[in-house]
C-alpha positions as CSV (number, residue, x, y, z in Angstrom):
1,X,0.0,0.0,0.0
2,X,2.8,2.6,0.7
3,X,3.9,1.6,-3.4
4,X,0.1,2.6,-4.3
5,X,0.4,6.1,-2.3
6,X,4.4,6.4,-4.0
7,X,3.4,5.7,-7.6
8,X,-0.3,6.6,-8.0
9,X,-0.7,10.2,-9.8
10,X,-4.0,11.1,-8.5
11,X,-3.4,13.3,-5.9
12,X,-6.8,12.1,-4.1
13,X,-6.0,9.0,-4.6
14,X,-2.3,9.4,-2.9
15,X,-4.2,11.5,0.4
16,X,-6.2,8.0,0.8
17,X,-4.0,6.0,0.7
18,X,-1.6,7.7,3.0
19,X,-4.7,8.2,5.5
20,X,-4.9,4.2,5.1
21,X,-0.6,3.6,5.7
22,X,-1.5,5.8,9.1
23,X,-4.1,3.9,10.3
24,X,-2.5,0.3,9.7
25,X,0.6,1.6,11.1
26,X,-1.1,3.0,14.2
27,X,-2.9,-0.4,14.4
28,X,0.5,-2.2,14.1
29,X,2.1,-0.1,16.3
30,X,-0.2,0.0,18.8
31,X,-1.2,-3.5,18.8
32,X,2.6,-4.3,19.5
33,X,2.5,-2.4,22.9
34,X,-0.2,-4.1,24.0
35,X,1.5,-7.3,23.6
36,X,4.3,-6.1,25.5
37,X,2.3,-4.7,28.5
38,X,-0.9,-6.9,28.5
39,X,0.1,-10.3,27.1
40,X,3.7,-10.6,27.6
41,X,3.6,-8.5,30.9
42,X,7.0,-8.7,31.0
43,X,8.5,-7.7,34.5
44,X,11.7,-5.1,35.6
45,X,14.4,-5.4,33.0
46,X,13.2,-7.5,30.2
47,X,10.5,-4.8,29.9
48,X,12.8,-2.3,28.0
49,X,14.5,-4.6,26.0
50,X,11.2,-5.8,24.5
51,X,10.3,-1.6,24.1
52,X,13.7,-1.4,22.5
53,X,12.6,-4.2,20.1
54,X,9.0,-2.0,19.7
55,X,11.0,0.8,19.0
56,X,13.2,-0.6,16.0
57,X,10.4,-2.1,14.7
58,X,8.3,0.7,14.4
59,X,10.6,3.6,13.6
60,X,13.3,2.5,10.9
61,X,15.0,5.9,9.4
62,X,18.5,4.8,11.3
63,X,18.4,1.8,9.0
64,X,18.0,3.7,6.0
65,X,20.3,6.1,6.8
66,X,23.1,3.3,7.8
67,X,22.5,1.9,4.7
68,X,23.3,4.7,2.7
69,X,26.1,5.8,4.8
70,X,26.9,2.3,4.6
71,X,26.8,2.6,0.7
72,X,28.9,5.4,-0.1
73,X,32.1,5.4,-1.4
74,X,33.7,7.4,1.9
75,X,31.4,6.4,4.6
76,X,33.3,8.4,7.2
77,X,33.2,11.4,4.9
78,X,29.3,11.1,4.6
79,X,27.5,14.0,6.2
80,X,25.6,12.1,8.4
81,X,28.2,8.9,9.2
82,X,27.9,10.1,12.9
83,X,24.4,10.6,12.5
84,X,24.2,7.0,11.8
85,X,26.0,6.3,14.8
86,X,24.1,7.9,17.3
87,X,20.9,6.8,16.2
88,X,22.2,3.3,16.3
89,X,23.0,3.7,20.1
90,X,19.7,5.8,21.1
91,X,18.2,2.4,19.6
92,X,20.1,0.2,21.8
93,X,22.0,-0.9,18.7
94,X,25.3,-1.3,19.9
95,X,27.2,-3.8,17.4
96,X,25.7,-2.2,14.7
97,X,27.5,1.8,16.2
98,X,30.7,-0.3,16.7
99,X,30.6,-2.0,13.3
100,X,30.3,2.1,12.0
101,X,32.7,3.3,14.8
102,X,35.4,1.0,13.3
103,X,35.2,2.7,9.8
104,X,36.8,5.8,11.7
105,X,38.9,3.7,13.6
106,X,40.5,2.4,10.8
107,X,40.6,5.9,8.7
108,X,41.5,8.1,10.8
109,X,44.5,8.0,13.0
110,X,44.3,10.5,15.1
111,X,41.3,9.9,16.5
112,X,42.2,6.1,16.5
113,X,42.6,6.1,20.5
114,X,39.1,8.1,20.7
115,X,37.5,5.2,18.7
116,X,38.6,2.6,20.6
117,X,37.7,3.8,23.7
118,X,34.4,4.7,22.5
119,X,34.3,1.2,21.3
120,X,34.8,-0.1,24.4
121,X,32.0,1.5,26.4
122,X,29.8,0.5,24.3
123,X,31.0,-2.8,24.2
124,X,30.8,-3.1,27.9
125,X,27.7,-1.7,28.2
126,X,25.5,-3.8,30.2
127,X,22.5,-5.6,28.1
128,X,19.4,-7.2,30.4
129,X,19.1,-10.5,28.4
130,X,16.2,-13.4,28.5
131,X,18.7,-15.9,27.9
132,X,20.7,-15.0,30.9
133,X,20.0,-16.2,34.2
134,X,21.1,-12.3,35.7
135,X,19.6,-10.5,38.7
136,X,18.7,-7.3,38.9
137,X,20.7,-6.5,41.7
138,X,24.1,-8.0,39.5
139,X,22.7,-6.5,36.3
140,X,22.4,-2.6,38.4
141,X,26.1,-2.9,39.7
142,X,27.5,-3.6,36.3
143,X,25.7,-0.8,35.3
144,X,26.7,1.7,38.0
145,X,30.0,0.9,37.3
146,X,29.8,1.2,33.8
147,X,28.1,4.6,34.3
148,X,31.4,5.8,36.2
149,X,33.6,4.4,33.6
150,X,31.5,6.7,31.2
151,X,31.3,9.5,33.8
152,X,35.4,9.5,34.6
153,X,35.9,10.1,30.7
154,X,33.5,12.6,29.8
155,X,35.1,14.5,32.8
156,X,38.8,13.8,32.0
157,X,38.0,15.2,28.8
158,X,38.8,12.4,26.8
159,X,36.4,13.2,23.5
160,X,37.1,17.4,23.9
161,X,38.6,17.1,20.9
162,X,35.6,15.2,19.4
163,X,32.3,16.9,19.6
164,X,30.3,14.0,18.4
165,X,31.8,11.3,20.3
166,X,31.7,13.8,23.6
167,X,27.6,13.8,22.5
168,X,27.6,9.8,22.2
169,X,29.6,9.9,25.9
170,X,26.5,12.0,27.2
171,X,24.2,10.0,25.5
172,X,25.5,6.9,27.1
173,X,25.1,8.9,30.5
174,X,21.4,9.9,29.5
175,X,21.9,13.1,29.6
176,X,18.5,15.2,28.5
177,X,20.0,18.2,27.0
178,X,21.9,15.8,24.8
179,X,18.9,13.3,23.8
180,X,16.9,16.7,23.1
181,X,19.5,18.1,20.7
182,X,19.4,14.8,18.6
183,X,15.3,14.3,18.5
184,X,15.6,14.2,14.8
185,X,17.1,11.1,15.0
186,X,14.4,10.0,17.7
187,X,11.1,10.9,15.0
188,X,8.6,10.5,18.3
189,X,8.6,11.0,21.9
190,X,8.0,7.5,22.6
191,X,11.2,6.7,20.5
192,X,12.7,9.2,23.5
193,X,11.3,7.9,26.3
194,X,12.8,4.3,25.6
195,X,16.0,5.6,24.5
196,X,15.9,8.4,27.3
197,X,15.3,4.6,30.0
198,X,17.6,2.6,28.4
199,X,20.1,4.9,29.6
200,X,18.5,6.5,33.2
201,X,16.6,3.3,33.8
202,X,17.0,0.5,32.5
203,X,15.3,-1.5,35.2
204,X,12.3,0.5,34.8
205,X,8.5,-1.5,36.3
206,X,5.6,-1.4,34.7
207,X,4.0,0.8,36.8
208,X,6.1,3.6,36.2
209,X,5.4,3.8,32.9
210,X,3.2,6.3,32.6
211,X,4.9,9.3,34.4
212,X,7.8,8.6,32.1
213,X,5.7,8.8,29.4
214,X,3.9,11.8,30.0
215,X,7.1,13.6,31.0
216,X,8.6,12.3,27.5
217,X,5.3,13.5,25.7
218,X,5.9,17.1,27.3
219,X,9.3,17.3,27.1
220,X,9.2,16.3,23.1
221,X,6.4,18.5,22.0
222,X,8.0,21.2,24.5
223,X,4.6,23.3,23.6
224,X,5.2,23.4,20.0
225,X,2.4,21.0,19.1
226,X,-0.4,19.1,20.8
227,X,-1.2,15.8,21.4
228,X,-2.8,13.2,18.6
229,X,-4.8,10.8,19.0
230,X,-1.9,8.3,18.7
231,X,-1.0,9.8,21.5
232,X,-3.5,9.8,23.9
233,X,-3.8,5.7,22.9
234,X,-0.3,5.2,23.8
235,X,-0.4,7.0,27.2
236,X,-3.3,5.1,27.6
237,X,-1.7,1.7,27.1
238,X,1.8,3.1,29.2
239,X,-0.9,3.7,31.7
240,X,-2.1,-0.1,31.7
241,X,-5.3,1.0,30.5
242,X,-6.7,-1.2,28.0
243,X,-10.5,-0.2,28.4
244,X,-9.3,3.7,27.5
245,X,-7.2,2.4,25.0
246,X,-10.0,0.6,23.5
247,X,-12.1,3.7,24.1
248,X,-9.6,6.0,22.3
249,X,-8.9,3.4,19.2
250,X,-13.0,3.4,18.4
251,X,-13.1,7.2,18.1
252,X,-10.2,7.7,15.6
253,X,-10.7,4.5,13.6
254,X,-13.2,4.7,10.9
255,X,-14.4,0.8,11.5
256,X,-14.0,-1.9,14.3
257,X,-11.5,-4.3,13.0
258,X,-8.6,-3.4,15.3
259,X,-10.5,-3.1,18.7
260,X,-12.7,-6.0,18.0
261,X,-9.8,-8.1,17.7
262,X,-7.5,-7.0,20.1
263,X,-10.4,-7.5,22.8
264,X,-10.8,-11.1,21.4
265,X,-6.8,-11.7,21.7
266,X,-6.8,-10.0,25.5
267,X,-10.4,-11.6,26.4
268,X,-8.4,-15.4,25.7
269,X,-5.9,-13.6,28.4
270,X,-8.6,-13.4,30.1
271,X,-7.9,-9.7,31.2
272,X,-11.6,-8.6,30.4
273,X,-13.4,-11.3,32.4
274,X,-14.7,-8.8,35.1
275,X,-15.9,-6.3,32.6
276,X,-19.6,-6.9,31.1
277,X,-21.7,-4.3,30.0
278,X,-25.3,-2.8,31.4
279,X,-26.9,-4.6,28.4
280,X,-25.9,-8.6,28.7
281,X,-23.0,-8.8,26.2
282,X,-19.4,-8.9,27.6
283,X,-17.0,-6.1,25.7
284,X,-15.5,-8.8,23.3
285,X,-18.9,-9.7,22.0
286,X,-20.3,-6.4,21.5
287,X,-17.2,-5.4,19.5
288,X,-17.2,-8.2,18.0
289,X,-21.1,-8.0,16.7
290,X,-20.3,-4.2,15.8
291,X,-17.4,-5.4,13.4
292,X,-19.2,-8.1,12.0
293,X,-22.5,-5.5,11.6
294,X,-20.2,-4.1,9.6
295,X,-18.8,-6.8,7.7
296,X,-22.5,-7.1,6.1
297,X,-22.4,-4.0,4.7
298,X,-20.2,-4.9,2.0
299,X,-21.2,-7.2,-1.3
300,X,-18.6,-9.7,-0.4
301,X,-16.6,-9.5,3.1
302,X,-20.3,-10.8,4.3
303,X,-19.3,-14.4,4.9
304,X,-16.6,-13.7,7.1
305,X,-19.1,-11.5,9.2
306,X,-21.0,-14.7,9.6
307,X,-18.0,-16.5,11.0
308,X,-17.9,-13.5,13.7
309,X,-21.2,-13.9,14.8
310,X,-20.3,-18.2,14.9
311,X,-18.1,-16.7,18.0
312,X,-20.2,-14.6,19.9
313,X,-22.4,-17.2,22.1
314,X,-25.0,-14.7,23.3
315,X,-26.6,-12.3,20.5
316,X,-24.2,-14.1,17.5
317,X,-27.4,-16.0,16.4
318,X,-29.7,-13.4,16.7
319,X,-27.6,-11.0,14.9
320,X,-26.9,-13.1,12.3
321,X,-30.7,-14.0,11.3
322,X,-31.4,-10.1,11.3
323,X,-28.5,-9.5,8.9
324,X,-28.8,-12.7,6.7
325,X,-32.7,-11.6,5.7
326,X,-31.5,-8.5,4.8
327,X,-28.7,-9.7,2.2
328,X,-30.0,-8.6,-1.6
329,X,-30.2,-12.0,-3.1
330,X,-29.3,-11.0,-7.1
331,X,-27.7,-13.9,-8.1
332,X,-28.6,-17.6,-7.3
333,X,-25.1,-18.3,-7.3
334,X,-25.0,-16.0,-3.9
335,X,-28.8,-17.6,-3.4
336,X,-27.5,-21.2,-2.6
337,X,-24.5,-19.5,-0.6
338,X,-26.4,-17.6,2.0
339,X,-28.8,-21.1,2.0
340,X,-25.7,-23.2,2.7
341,X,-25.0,-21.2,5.4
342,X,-28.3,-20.8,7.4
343,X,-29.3,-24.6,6.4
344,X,-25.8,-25.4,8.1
345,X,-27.3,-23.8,11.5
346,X,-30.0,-24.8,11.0
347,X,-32.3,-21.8,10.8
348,X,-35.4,-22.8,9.2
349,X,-37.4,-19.6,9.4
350,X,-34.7,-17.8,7.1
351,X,-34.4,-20.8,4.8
352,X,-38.0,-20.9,4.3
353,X,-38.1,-17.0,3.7
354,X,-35.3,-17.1,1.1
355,X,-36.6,-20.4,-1.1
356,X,-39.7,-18.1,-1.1
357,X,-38.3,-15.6,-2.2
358,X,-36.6,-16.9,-4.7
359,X,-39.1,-19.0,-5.5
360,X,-41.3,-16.0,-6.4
361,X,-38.3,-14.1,-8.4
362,X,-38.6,-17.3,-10.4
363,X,-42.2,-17.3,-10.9
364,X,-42.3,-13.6,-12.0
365,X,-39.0,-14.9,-14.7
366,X,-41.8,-17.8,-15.9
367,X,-39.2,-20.6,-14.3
368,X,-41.9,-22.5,-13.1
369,X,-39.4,-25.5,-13.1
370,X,-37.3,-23.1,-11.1
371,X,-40.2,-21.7,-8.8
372,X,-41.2,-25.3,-7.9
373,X,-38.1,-26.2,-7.0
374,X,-37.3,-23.1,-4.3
375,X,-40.7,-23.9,-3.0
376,X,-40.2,-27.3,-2.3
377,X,-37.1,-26.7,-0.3
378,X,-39.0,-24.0,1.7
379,X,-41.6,-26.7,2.8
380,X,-44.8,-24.1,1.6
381,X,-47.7,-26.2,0.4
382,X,-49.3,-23.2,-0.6
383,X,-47.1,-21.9,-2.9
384,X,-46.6,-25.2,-4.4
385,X,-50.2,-25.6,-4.9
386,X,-49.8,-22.2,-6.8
387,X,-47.3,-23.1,-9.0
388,X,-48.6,-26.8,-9.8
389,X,-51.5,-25.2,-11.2
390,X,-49.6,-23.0,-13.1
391,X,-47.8,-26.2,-14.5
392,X,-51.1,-27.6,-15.5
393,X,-52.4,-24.4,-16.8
394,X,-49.3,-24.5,-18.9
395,X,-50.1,-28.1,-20.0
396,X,-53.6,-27.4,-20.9
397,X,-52.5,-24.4,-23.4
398,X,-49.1,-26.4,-25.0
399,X,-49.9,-30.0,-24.5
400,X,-47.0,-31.1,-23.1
401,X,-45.0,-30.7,-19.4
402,X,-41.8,-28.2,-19.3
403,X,-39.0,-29.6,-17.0
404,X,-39.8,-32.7,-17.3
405,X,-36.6,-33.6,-15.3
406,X,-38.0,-31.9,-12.1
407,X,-41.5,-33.7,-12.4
408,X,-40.0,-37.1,-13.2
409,X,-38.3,-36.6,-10.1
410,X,-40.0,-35.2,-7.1
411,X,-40.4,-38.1,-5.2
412,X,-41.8,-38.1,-1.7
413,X,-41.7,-34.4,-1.7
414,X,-44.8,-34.6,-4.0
415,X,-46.4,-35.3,-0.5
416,X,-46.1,-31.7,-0.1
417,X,-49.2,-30.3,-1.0
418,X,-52.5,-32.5,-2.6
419,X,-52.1,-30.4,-5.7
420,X,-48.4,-31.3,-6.2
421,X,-49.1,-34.8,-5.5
422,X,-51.8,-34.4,-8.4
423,X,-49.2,-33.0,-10.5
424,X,-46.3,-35.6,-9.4
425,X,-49.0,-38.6,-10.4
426,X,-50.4,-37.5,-13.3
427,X,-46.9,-36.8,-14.9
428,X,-46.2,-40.8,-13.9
429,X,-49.4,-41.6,-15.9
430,X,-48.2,-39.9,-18.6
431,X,-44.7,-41.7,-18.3
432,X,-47.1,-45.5,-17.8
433,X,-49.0,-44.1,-21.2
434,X,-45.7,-43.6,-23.2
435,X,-44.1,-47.0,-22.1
436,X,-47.6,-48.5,-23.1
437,X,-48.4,-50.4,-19.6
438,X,-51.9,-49.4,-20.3
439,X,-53.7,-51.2,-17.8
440,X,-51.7,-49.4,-14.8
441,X,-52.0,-46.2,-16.4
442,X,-55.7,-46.5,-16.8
443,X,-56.2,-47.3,-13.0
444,X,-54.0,-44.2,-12.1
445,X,-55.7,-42.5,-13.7
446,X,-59.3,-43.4,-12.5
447,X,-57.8,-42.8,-9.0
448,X,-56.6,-39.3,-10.3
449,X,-60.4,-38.6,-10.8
450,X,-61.9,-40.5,-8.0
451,X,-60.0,-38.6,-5.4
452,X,-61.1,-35.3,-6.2
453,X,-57.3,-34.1,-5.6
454,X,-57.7,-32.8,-9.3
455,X,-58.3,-28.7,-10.2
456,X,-62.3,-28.5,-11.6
457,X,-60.3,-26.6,-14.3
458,X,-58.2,-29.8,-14.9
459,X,-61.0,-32.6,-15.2
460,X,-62.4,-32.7,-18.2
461,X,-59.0,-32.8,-19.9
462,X,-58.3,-35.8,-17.2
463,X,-61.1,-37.1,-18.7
464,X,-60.3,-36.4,-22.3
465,X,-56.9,-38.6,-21.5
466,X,-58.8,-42.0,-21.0
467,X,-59.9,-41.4,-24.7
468,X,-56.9,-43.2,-26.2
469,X,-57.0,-46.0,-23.4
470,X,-60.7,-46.3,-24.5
471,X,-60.3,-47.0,-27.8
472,X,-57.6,-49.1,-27.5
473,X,-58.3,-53.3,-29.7
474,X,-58.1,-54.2,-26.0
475,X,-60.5,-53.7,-23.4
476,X,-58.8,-51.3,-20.7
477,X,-61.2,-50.0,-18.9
478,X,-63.4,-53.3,-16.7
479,X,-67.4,-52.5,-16.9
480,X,-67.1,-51.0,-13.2
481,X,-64.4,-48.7,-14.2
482,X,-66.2,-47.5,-17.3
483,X,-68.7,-46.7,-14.5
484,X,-66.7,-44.7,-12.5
485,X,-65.4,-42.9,-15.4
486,X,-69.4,-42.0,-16.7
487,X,-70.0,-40.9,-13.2
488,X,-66.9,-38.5,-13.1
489,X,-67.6,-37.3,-16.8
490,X,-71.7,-36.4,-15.3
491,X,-70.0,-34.7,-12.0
492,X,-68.3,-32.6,-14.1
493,X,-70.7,-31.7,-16.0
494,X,-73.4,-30.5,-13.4
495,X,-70.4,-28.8,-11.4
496,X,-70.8,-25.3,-12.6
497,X,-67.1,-24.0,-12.9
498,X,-65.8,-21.0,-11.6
499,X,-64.7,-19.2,-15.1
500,X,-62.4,-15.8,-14.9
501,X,-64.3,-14.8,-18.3
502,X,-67.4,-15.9,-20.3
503,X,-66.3,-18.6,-23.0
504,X,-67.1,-17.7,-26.7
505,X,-69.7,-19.6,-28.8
506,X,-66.7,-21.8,-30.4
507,X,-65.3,-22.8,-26.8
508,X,-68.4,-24.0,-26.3
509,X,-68.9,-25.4,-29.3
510,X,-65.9,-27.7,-29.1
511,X,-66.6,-28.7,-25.2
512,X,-69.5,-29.9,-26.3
513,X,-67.8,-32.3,-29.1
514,X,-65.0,-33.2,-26.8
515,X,-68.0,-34.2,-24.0
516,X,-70.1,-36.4,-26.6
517,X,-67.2,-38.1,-28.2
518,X,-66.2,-39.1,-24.6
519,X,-69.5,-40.2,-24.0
520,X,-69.8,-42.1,-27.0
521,X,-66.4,-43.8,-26.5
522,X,-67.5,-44.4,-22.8
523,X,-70.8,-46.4,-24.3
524,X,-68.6,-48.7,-26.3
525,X,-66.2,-49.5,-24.3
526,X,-68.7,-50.3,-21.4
527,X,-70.5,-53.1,-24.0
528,X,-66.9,-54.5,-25.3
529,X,-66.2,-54.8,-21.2
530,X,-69.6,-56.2,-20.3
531,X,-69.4,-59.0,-23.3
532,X,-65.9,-59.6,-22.5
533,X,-66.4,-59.9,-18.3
534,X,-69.3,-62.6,-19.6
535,X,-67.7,-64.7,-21.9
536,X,-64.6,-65.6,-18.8
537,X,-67.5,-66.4,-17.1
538,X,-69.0,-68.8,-19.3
């Protein structure tokens, strides 16, 4: 990102992505305290040398600038070569000074016996280490004789003829005139205050943190400047304050990423145990739920906003069925993705509502193979009553079933609603008709219209389909079915139907032939099936 806001020519474009460098760097920087102080809570002595680490993380001119001193064909003659070396010691870097020290050494002999004295404080300066079994009490008398050593110099006069290795001397001895005069090299006060205790304090608690910070924060800005926001967060977290810190982040940041997650890291610390709020929720959960809120808000980072809510125990669920319903479902690719999800927790009342909805997009599209589909999965008889008829009002204009894959397959979930299973059954008649097992598709079929599952619109061209059955060489139909099959054909015939408009004269017309060639076919068939029931008789 700090390539984008180096190379891009827009000078809008530049401003927001150096806001965003800011901000992650804040994050970073502030995140890495709170490690120190809060997780790590390291004790006397360790303490600075993880700040010192903090520090040369975080604030990296003295590399750049050693490297180019580094890098030039004289590096003693470089402007800045003792630059390089005093910000390597006000950073604790000590090899790296001696490693630059050496290339005056070596150069220049007349300051040869400066150099090497110089070298050797810094040499024998004394290091707190974690891989050193040291106690403090050792550790402070090496250093208050190291600080004489230092002191006995700088007052024999040994670098007079120096100025910037009597500076490093003072430095060494901490001295705060000194440290002030080189704040360049220092960028921030909190780069002074742990270079200002690495050489006052080195054994500084936890606890006194904060009055070393503020004095550093006042003595760096000196009046000249207020404090920033970073600031306050800082002197918040050198005061061991984690809820101000937290309360200081959420002001200046512009979502809830960084608190939300540095709660969750310190709440497995368990360092927010005793904090709930007036409402239910504990702090990590409500930041948490704020940052996934959030998350929804944007077309895509929406899943891992689910994933939030997964870890929130209390309001997680209940926030997440709020949110999911109000996802804009344009593609059916996202569609079976927010399904997936709320079928995988099981929430039934959102998977119902979105196969509905869907189901209805579908309908409106004239997918009824679609539509029937989503409102199977949603369980809603009604709406697959809806659409079956629309299936069989479809029929009745075209003659013939679309997605015939979908019917051929429903299986129990025909069982859904009546009219589906009407649907489901008469499709399988069909399927009997085409395969010619004419006998079993003439008993479905009479069960079709026996059980009075089928739309009034429907059964007269129910009826109409025994027609080919009826006039088949072989009897089909047995005397009692051709019964049952008169009876239906009269039913429906004194049955007044409910009609949206009044049907024309040739509508009628051709009712009327469709009704009296049935009947006629009926009549026939009922004496082939009575002569034939007589003769196995006989």
């Amino acid at each position: 990102m700090h390539q984008l806001t180096v190379s891009t020519r827009d000078v809008a474009e530049s401003n927001k992505y150096s806001f965003q460098v800011s901000i992650l760097s804040a994050m970073e920087l502030t995140w890495n305290l709170c490690e120190i102080l809060f997780i790590e809570a390291a004790s006397a002595g360790p303490l600075l040398i993880l700040l010192l680490d903090w520090v040369r993380l975080h604030v990296c001119e003295v590399d750049s600038l050693a490297q180019e001193v580094l890098e030039s064909q004289t590096p003693t003659q470089h402007d800045r070569f003792w630059d390089a070396i005093t910000g390597c010691v006000l950073q604790g870097r000590m090899d790296e000074a001696r490693q630059l020290l050496s290339k005056e050494t070596s150069s220049n002999v007349n300051s040869r016996s400066m150099c090497r004295i110089l070298d050797d404080l810094l040499k024998k300066m004394p290091m707190l280490s974690s891989s050193t079994a040291q106690t403090l009490t050792e550790f402070e008398l090496k250093w208050q004789h190291w600080r004489e050593e230092c002191t006995h110099h700088l007052q024999c006069g040994t670098f007079s003829s120096s100025q910037d290795m009597e500076s490093i001397c003072k430095i060494l001895l901490g001295d705060e005139e000194t440290l002030l005069e080189r704040r360049e090299l220092m960028t921030t006060w909190y780069h002074y205050l742990v270079s200002h205790l690495l050489f006052t304090h080195p054994t500084v608690k936890p606890t006194e943190l904060h009055s070393y910070a503020q004095s550093s924060l006042n003595i760096f800005l000196s009046g000249e400047s207020t404090a920033e926001p970073l600031d306050n967060i800082l002197l918040a977290a050198f005061e061991l304050d984690i809820h101000q810190v937290i309360k200081e982040f959420s002001i200046v940041s512009s979502n809830w990423w960084f608190v939300a997650h540095l709660t969750d890291l310190l709440d497995h610390c368990q360092l927010f145990q005793s904090h709930s709020l007036y409402f239910g929720s504990n702090m990590r959960e409500f930041l948490l739920l704020e940052y996934a809120s959030g998350l929804f808000s944007h077309h895509s980072l929406w899943q891992l906003g689910v994933s939030y809510f997964d870890y929130c125990p209390e309001q997680g669920r209940a926030y997440l069925e709020l949110h999911i319903e109000r996802i804009p479902l344009t593609t059916e690719k996202k569609a079976l993705k927010v399904l997936q999800i709320c079928e995988k927790r099981q929430m039934t009342e959102q998977v119902r509502s979105i196969c509905k909805t869907l189901a209805m997009k579908a309908l409106r599209n004239g997918r009824l193979g679609s539509a029937l589909s989503w409102s199977i999965r949603a369980k809603d008889a009604a709406f697959a009553t809806l659409i079956s008829d629309r299936f069989l009002n479809d029929y009745c204009e075209r003659g013939k079933f679309s997605d015939l894959d979908l019917l051929d397959n429903l299986g129990p979930t025909m069982l859904l609603s009546d009219r589906l299973t009407f649907l489901g059954k008469y499709r399988e008649f069909h399927r009997m008709y085409n395969e010619q097992q004419f006998t079993e598709a003439a008993g479905l079929l009479l069960s079709l219209l026996t059980a009075n599952i089928a739309p009034s619109f429907f059964r007269l061209t129910l009826l109409l389909d025994a027609l080919p059955l009826l006039e088949q060489n072989e009897v089909i139909f047995s005397s009692k079915q051709t019964y049952a099959l008169m009876k239906c054909l009269e039913d429906r015939m004194t049955v007044k139907q409910e009609l949206t408009q009044e049907p024309t004269s040739q509508e009628l017309n051709m009712e009327n032939t469709k009704v009296e060639m049935l009947r006629l076919a009926l009549a026939r068939n009922l004496a082939r099936a009575i002569v034939k029931e007589a003769m196995l008789k006989a």
